[in-house]
N, C-alpha and C positions, 0 to 999 in steps of 0.2 A: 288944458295940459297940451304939450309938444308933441309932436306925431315923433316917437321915436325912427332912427335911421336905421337900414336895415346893411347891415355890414356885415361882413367875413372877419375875420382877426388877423390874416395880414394887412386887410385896409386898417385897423382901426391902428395896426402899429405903426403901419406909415404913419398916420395923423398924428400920433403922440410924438414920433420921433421927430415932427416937425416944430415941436415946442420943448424940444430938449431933452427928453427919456429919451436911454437907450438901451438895450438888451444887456442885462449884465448875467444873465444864463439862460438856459434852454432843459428840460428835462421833461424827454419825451415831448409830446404836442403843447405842452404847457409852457410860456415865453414870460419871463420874468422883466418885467421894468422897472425902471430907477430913475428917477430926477437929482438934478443935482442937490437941489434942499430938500431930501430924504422920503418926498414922497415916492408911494411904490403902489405895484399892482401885477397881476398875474392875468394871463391872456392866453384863452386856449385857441390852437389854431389847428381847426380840420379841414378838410378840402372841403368845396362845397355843402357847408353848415354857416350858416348866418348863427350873430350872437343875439341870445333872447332879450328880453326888453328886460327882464330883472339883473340879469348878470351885467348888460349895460349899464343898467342903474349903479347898481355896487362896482362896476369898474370906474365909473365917473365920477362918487363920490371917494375912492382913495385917490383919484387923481384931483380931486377938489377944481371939480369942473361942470359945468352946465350943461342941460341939453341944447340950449342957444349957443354958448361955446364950442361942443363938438360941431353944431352945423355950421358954423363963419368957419372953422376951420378947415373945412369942406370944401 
């Protein structure tokens, strides 16, 4: 298994936003994303809190994405 990355949730929006999500809202610390072909996911963003390995998990599988995918995108 992959050593998950240990990320904040503005990094991890950078990353998304560099493969075409983009914020289509915000409410409260919680940041909504959108791809243009309909996939989506929610990403909470608190100051100095890294995302757990499970919430990573389920954010990567609505974004239909790998953990070898988040690192090259890296």
């Amino acid at each position: 298994m992959t050593q998950s990355p240990s990320l904040q949730g503005k990094q991890l929006i950078k990353v998304l936003k560099a493969i075409k999500f983009s914020v289509i809202r915000i409410k409260g610390s919680h940041h909504f994303l959108r791809h243009v072909d309909g996939r989506s996911t929610v990403i909470p963003v608190h100051s100095g809190e890294t995302i757990g390995p499970g919430l990573l998990t389920k954010i990567l599988r609505d974004c239909e994405l790998s953990r070898d995918d988040l690192l090259k995108l890296m």
